[in-house]
C-alpha positions as CSV (number, residue, x, y, z in Angstrom):
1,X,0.0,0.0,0.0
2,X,1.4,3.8,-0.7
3,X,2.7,5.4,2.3
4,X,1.4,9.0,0.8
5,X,-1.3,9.8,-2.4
6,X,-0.1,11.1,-5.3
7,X,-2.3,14.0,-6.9
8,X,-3.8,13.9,-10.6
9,X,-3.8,16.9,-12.2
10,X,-5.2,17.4,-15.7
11,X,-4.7,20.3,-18.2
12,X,-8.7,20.7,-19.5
13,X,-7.9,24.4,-20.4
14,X,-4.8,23.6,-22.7
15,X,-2.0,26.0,-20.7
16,X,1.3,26.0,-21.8
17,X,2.3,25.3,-17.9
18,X,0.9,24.5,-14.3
19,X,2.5,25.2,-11.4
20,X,2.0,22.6,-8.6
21,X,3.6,22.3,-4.6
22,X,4.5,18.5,-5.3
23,X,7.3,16.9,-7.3
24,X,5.8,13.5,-7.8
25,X,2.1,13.3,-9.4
26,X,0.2,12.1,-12.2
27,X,-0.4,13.7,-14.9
28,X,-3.7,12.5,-16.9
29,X,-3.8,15.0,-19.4
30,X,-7.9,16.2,-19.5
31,X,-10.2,14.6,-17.6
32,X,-12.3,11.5,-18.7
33,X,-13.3,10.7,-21.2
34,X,-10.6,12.9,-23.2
35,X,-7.8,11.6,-20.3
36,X,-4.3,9.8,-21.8
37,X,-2.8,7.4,-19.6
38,X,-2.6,8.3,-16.2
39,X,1.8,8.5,-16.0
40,X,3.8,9.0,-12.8
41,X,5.8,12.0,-13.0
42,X,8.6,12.6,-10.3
43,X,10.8,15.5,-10.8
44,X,13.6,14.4,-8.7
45,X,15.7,17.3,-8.7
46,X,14.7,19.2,-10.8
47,X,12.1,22.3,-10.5
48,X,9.8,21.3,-13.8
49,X,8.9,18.4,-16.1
50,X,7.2,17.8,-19.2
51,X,4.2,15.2,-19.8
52,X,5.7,12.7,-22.3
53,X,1.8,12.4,-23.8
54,X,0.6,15.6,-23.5
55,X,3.5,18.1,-23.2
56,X,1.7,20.2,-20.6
57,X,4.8,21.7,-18.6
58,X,5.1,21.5,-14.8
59,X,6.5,23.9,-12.7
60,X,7.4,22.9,-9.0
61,X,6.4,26.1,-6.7
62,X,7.5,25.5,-3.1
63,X,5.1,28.3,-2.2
64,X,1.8,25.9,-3.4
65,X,0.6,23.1,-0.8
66,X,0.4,19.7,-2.6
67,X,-3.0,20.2,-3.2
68,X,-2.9,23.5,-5.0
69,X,-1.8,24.4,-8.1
70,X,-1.8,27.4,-10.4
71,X,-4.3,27.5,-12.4
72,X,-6.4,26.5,-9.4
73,X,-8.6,23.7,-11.2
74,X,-5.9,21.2,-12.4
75,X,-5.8,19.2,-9.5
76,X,-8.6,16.7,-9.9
77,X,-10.0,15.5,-6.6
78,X,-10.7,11.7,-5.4
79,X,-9.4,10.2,-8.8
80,X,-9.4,6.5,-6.7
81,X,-12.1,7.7,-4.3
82,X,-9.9,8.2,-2.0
């Protein structure tokens, strides 16, 4: 079982980048039913990362809490129900 939950966020509006407070996620490009494959992202050192499907650009922003991000409706909520 995961020791923490790792957000989905999904790029609906098209941006060129989303800033997010977390360096490990999902990225599931739009929400269902226009989602690609849910891919684990993790940043590791670095400050941003690109989506290998949908080359939505993510920004790591120390400033946001893991469940923010900028614009304010990419994360998705309860994508396991959880």
């Amino acid at each position: 079982m995961a020791e923490k939950i790792v957000p989905h966020f999904a790029n609906d509006k098209g941006v060129e980048k989303i800033f997010i407070g977390v360096k490990e996620f999902n990225c599931m490009g739009a929400r269902p039913p226009f989602d690609h494959p849910h891919i684990f992202i993790d940043m590791g050192a670095d400050h941003q990362a690109i989506c290998p499907y949908c080359s939505t650009l993510y920004v790591y922003d120390p400033r946001l809490k893991p469940d923010e991000s900028d614009p304010a409706d990419c994360l998705v909520p309860n994508v396991h129900g959880t």
